[in-house]
N, C-alpha and C positions, 0 to 999 in steps of 0.2 A: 504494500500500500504506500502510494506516494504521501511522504512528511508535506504535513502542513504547514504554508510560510507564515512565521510569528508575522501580527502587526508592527513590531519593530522592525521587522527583516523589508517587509514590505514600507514600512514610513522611511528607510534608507535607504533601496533602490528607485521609491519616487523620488525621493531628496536628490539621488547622482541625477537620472537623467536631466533635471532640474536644472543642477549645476553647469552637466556641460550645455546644454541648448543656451543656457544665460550669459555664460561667458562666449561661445562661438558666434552667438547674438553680438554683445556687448563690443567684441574687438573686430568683427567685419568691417571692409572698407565702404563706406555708402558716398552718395557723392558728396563733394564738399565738406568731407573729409579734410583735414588741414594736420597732419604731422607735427610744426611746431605748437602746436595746440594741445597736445596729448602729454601730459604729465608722467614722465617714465619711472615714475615710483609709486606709481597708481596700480591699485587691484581688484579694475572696473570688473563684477560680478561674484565679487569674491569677498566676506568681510569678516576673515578669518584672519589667524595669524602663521606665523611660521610653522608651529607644530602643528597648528590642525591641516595645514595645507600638506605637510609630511605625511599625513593619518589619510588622508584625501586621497593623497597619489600613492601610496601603499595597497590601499582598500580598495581598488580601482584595477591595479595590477591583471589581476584574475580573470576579470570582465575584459579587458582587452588582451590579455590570453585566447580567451577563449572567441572572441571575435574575429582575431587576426590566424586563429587553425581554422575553420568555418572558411573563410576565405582562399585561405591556402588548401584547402579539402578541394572544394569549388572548382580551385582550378587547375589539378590535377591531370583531366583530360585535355589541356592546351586549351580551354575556352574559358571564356567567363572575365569577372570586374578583376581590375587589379587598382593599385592605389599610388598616388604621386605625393610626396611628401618635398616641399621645397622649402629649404630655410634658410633664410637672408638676414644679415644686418653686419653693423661695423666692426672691426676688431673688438674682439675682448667681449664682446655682446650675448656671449655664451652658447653660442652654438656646440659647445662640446659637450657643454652638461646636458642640452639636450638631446643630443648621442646617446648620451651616458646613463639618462637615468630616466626619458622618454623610450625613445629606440630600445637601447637594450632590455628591456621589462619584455620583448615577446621574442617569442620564437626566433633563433639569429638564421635557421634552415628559410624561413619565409619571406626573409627581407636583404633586400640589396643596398649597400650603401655608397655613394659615388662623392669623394670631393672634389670638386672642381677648382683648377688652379692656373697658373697661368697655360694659353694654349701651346701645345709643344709644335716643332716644324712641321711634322704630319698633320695636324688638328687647320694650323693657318692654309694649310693648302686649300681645303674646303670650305662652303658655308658654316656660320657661326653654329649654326643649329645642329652639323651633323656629329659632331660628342655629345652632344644632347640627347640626340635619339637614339644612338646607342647604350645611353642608361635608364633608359625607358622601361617599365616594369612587366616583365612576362605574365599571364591571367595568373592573379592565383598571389602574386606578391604584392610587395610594401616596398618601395621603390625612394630612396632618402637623399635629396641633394642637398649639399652641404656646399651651398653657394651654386651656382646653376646658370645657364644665359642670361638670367639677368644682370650678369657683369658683363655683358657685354653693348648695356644702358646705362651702367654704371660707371665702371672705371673708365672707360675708352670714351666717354660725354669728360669724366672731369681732366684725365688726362688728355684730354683730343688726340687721344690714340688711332681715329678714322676721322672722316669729314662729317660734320654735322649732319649733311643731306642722308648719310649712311647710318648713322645710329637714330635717327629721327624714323626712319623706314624703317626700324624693328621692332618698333611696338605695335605696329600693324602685321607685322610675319609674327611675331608671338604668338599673339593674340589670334592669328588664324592656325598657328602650330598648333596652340594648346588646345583651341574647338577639334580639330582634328583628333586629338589623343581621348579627349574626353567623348568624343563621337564614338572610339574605338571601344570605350566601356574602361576607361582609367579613369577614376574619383580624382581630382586635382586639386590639393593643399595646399595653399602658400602663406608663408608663413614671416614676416619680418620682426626680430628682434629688436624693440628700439630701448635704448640709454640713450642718456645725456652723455654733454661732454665733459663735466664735473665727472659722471659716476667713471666715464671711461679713464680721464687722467690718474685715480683711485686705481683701479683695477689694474693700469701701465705702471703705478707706482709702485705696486703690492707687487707685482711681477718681479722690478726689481731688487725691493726689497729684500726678498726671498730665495736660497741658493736653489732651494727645491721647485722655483718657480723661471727659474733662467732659462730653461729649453723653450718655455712658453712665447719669450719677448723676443720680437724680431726688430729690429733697427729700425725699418722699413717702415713699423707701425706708428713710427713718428712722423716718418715722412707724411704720410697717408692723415694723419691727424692735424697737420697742418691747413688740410683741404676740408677740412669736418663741414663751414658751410655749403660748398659747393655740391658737397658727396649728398646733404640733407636737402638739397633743389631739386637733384638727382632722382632721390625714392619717392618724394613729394609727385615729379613728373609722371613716374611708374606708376607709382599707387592710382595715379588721377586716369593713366591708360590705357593700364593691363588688368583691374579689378574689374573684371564681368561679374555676368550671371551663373556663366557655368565652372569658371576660375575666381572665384573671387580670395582678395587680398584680406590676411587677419595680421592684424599689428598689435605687437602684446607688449605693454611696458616692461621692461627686464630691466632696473635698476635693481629688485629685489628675484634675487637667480628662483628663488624658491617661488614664488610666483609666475616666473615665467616658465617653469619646468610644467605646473599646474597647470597653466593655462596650456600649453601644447598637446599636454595629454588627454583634455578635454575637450579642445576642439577636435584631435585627433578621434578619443570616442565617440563623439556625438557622428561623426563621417560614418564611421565602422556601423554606429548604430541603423543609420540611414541606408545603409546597403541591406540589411535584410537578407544575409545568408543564413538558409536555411542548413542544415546537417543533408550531403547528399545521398540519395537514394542507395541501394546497394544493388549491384548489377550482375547480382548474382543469386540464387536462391540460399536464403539465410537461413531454412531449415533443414533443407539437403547439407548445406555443409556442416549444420550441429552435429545430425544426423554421422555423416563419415567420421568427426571429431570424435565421436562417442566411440567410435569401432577401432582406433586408431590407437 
């Protein structure tokens, strides 16, 4: 006989799904939207603190466990949804932790993870986009960029690393790449980390502060911090458009890491929620084979 769910058990799985719809609400880009506007120490849908946001992303774990096999079940036979995870924002902005302690919490057999870095001589020969579709997620996975063509809106606009008329023309190639993929049956995530430039000069500081944090600092990230208003015109442009209907942009304040660990793992369940994988049928008779099990 199936256990009964206590009303506790049930008054805190309404309370998740709650959470995540309110926060993947809360941080979508709508228009007029304004980036410098958004307080990056802010914990729009969230009025918890540290620990309870630990006990949150903990107790959560399971449930996208178990969403993210369901998927990977799925798509098994080469067909079916798979899922685009794109994560963007400034140095230091934590995209590691959300690696770390979003990503890694499922299955590492179901998910691919690609960081994107500068293009190498093979990658410049081609369109910008074709390293991109190459880490494109087969049916069935979790598919994690860890920075993505959008640097190539980014860096290459603040360093004029192309002609303006050339990075201006790719927010309209995106934007018809990603309908394309999303046509295909890919759920597409986008995801921008944003700090301030107070939290990031802290976070460059701590770096060097610390012996255990030296492999972290790269020289470069000064350079690149020199440019901080130019790079924030940059995502401001993006956000304004590459957030569609079928892609749209979630920007989560991450001056507090714990928060924005929260928020990723939320948006990311309430996606998983949305898909509706059912457990797949079995393509075989299930009593014939108890059946031989038992003679065996």
């Amino acid at each position: 006989m199936a256990k009964k769910k206590s009303k506790t058990s049930e008054k805190g799985a309404e309370k998740s799904v709650d959470l995540a719809a309110k926060i993947t609400e809360k941080l979508r880009v709508t228009t007029g939207f304004e980036l410098a506007s958004l307080d990056a120490s802010s914990t729009p849908g969230f009025k918890g603190d540290k620990a309870e946001a630990a006990e949150v992303l903990a107790d959560t774990d399971a449930e996208i466990d178990d969403l993210q096999e369901r998927l990977y079940a799925n798509g098994k036979d080469g067909d079916g949804t798979s899922v685009l995870l794109v994560v963007q924002g400034m140095d230091t902005s934590g995209k590691g932790g959300i690696m770390r302690h979003v990503v890694g919490s499922v299955d590492p057999q179901g998910v691919s993870l690609t960081a994107f870095k500068s293009p190498t001589a093979e990658e410049k020969k081609h369109p910008f986009l074709w390293r991109i579709r190459k880490g494109l997620p087969e049916p069935g996975m979790i598919a994690v960029f860890d920075r993505s063509h959008y640097e190539d809106v980014l860096i290459v606009r603040v360093h004029n690393l192309v002609p303006a008329s050339t990075w201006q023309r790719r927010y309209g190639q995106i934007n018809t790449f990603e309908q394309s993929v999303t046509d295909s049956g890919t759920k597409i995530i986008k995801i921008m980390l944003h700090i301030d430039a107070d939290e990031q000069k802290a976070r460059l500081a701590e770096r060097l502060d610390r012996p255990d944090k030296w492999w972290k600092f790269n020289p470069g990230d000064l350079d690149e911090r020199a440019y901080w208003d130019h790079y924030q015109e940059a995502y401001q442009a993006l956000l304004d458009k590459t957030s569609t209907d079928s892609a749209p942009w979630y920007v989560v304040p991450a001056n507090r890491k714990w928060y924005a660990r929260l928020a990723v793992q939320q948006i990311l369940l309430h996606h998983l929620r949305g898909l509706d994988q059912p457990w797949p049928e079995a393509e075989f008779d299930v009593e014939e084979q108890k059946a031989r099990l038992a003679e065996l």
